[in-house]
C-alpha positions as CSV (number, residue, x, y, z in Angstrom):
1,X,-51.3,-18.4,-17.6
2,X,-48.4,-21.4,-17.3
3,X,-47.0,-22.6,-20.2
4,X,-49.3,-25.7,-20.2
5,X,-52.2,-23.7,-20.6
6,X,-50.7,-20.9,-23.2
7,X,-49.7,-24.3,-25.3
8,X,-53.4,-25.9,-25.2
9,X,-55.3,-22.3,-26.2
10,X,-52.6,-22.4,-29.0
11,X,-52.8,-25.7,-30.2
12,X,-57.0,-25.3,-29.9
13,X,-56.8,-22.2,-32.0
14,X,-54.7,-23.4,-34.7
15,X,-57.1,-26.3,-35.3
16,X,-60.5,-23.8,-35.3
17,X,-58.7,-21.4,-37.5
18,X,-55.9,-23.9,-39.8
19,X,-53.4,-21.7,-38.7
20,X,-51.7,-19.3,-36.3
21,X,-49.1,-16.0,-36.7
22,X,-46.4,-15.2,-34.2
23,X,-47.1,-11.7,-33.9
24,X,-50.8,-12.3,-33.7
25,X,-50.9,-14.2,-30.7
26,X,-48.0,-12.5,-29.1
27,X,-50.7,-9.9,-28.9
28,X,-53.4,-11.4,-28.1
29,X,-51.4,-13.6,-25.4
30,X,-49.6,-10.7,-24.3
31,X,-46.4,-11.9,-24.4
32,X,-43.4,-11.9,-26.2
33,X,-42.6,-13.6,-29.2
34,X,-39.7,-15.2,-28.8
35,X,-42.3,-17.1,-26.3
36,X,-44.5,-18.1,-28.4
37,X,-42.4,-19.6,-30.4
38,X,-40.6,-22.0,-28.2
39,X,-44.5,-23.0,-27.3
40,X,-44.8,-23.5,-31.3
41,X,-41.6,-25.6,-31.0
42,X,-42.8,-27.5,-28.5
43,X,-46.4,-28.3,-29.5
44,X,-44.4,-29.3,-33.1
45,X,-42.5,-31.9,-31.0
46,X,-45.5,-33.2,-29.2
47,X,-46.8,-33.5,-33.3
48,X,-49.7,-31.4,-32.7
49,X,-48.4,-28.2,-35.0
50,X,-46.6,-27.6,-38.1
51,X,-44.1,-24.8,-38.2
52,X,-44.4,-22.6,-41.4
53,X,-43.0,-19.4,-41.6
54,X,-44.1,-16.7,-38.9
55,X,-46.4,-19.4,-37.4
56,X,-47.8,-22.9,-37.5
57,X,-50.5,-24.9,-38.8
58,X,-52.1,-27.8,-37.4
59,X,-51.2,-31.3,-38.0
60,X,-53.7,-33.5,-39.6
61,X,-54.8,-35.7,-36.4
62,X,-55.6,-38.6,-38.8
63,X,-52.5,-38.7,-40.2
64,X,-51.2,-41.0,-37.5
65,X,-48.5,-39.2,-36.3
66,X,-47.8,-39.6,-32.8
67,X,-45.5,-37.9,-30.0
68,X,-43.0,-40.3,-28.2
69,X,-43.5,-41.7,-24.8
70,X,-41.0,-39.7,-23.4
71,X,-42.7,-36.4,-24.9
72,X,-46.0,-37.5,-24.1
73,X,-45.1,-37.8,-20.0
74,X,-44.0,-34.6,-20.4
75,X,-47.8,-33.4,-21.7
76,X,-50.2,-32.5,-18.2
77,X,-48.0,-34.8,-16.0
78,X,-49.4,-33.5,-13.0
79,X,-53.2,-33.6,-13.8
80,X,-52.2,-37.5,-15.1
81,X,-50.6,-37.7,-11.6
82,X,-54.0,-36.7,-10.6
83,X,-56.1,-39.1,-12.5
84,X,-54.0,-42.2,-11.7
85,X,-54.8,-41.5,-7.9
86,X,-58.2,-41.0,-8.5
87,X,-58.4,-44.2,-10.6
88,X,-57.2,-46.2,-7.1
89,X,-60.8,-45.6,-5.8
90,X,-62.1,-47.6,-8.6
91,X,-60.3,-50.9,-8.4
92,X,-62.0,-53.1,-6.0
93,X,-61.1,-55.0,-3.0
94,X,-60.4,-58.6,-2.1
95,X,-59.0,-61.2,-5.1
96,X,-59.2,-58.9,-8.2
97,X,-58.0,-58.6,-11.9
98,X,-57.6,-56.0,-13.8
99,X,-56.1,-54.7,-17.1
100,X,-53.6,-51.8,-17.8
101,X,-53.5,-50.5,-20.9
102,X,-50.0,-49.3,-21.9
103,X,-49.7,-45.0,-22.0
104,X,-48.4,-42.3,-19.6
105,X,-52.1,-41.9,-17.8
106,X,-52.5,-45.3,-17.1
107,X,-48.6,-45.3,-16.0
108,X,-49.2,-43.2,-12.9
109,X,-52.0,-45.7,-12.1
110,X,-49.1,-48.5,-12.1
111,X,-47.1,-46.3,-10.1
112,X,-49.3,-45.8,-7.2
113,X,-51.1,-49.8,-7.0
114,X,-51.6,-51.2,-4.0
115,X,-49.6,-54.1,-2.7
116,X,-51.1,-56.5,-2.6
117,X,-50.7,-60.0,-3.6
118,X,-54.6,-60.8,-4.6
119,X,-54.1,-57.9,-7.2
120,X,-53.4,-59.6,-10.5
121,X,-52.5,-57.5,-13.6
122,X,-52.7,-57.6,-17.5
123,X,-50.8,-55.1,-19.5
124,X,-49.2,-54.6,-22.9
125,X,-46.9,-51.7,-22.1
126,X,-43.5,-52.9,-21.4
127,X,-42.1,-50.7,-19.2
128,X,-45.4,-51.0,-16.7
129,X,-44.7,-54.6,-16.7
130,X,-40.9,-54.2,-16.1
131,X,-41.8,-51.6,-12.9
132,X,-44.1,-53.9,-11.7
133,X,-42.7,-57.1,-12.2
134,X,-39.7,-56.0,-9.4
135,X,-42.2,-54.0,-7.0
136,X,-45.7,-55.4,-7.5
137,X,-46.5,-58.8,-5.0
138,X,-49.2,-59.6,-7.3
139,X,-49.6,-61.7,-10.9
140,X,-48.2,-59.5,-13.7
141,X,-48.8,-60.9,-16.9
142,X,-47.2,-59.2,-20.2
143,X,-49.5,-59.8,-23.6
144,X,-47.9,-61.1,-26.4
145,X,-47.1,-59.8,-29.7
146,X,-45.0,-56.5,-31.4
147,X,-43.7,-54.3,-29.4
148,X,-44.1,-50.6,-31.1
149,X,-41.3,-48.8,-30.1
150,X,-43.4,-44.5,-30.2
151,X,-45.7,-46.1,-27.6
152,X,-43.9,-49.1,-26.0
153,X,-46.9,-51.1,-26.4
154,X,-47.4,-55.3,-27.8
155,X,-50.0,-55.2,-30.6
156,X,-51.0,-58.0,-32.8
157,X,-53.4,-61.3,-32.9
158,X,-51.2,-62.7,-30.3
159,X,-52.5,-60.1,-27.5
160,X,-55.8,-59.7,-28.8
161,X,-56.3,-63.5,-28.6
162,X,-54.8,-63.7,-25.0
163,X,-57.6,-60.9,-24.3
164,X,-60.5,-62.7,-25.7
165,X,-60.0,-65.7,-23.6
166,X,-59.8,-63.2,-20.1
167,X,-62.8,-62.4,-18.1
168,X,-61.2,-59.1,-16.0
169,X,-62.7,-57.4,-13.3
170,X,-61.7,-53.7,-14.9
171,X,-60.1,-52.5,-17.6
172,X,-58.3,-49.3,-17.9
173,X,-57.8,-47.6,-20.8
174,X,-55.8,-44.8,-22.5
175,X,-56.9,-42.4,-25.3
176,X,-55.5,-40.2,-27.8
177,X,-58.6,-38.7,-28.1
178,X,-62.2,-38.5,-26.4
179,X,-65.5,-37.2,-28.1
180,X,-69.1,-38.0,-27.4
181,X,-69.2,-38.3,-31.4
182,X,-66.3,-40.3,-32.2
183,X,-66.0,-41.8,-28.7
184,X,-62.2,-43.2,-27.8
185,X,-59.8,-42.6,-30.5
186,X,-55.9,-43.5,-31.1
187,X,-54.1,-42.9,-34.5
188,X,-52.8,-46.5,-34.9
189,X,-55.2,-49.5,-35.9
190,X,-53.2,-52.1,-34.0
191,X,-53.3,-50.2,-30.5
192,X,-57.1,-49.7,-31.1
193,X,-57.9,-53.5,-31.9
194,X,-55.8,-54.3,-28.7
195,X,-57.8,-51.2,-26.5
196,X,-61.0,-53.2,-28.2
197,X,-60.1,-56.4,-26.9
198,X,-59.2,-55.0,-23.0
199,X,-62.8,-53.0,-23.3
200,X,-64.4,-56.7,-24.1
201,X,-62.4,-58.5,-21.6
202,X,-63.8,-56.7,-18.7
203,X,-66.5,-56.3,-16.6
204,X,-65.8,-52.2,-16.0
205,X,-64.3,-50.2,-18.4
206,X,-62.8,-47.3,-17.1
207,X,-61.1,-44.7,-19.4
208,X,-58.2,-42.5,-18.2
209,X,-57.9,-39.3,-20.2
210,X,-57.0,-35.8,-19.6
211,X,-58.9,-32.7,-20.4
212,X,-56.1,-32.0,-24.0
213,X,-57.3,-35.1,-25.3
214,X,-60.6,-34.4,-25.0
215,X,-62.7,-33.0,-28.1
216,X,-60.1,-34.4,-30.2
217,X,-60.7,-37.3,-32.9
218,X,-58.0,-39.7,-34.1
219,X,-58.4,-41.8,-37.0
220,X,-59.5,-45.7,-35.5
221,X,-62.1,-45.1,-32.9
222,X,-62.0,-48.3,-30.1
223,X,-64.9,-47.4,-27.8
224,X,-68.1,-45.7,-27.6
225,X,-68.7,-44.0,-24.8
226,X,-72.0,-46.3,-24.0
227,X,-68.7,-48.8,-24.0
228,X,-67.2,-47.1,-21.1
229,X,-68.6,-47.0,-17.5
230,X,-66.3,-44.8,-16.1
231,X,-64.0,-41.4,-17.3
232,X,-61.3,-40.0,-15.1
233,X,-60.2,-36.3,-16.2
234,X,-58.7,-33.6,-14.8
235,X,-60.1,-30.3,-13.8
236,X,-59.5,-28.5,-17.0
237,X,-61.8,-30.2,-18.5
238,X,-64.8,-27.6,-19.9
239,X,-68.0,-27.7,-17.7
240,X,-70.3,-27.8,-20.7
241,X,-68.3,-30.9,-22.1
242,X,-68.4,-32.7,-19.0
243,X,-72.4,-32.3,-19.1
244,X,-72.5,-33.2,-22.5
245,X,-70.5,-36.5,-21.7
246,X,-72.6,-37.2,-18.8
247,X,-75.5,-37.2,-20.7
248,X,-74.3,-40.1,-22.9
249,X,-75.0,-42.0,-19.4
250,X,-71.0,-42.0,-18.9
251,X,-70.0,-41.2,-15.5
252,X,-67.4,-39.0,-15.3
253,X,-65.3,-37.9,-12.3
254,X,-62.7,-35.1,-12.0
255,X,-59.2,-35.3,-10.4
């Protein structure tokens, strides 16, 4: 099992049971336990755990605590590698428009756009519009508003009313989480009334999220999935989810 994996079962058991001991999943892992607990130290730094003595418990995923961007890259970089490929498929050709939405998925989208000069882009993450703005031929065009520094993102009215007055071709999105009760989630109300706005703007919505954020619920929800036209995951993503998300009408390809 890579580390990747061992971290996810970990992080999914100590939500289902509030709490998780060393020398019990040592065992059950088998491995050692000075391993688990450097993956205890680094699901803590991702915020997802809680050390307490001779274990961790989960942290409460409404709390709005969130990992940095720098940590988050770090989380299933190669299955968001994946997904932003897989995403290229879905952007169409000729004279389009189409919205980013600032986060480390969407990110490897950015990194792999086409050149071409007909492509025009919206986008509140800063450092998307920075890379493109010195490699992209096409329109880049930065929202307005506060830039919050854990997720490098503009929020605020000044974004949201940019949005409103757009008519996009696609939008898409990032989530912190992904249920087909809850639908798209993210900790912080100001990314979510910005993720709103792009999801209004656009003719397709298309949602880039992979398989650890799925089944989880964050407190602002942006999007239900009868919002969404499109989910790009990753193969780790359970079969039996994946069917129950496909019978919300969502369709939902792997990477």
């Amino acid at each position: 099992m890579f580390a990747d994996e061992r971290q996810q079962l970990i992080a999914d058991l100590a939500r289902r049971d509030g709490r998780v001991v060393v020398t019990a999943l040592a065992a059950e892992l088998d491995v050692a336990p000075e391993t688990v607990r450097r993956d205890l130290d680094a699901l803590a730094t991702q915020g997802l755990v809680r050390r307490v003595h001779g274990g961790a418990v989960p942290v409460d995923e409404t709390s709005g605590r969130e990992a940095s961007v720098d940590h988050r890259a770090e989380v299933s970089s190669e299955a968001k590698a994946r997904i932003g490929q897989a995403a290229l498929a879905l952007i169409p050709q000729g004279r389009t428009s189409i919205v980013l939405d600032a986060g480390t998925t969407t990110a490897q989208l950015a990194a792999v756009l086409p050149a071409r000069p007909e492509l025009l882009v919206v986008t509140n993450s800063v450092p998307i519009s920075a890379q493109l703005a010195s490699d992209h031929p096409g329109e880049v065009h930065l929202l307005g508003g506060r830039v919050r520094g854990v997720t490098q993102a503009t929020v605020g009215e000044t974004g949201v009313r940019q949005l409103q007055r757009l008519r996009t071709d696609v939008a898409f999105l990032g989530s912190d989480g992904l249920t087909v009760e809850h639908g798209l989630s993210t900790p912080d109300q100001s990314e979510a009334s910005v993720k709103r706005a792009m999801r209004l703007a656009a003719r397709t919505v298309v949602a880039l999220v992979d398989s650890s954020k799925v089944g989880r619920e964050l407190l602002y929800s942006f999007a239900r999935l009868s919002d969404v036209d499109v989910l790009v995951t990753d193969r780790d993503v359970d079969v039996r989810t994946v069917a129950a998300l496909e019978q919300t009408g969502i369709e939902v390809v792997i990477a």
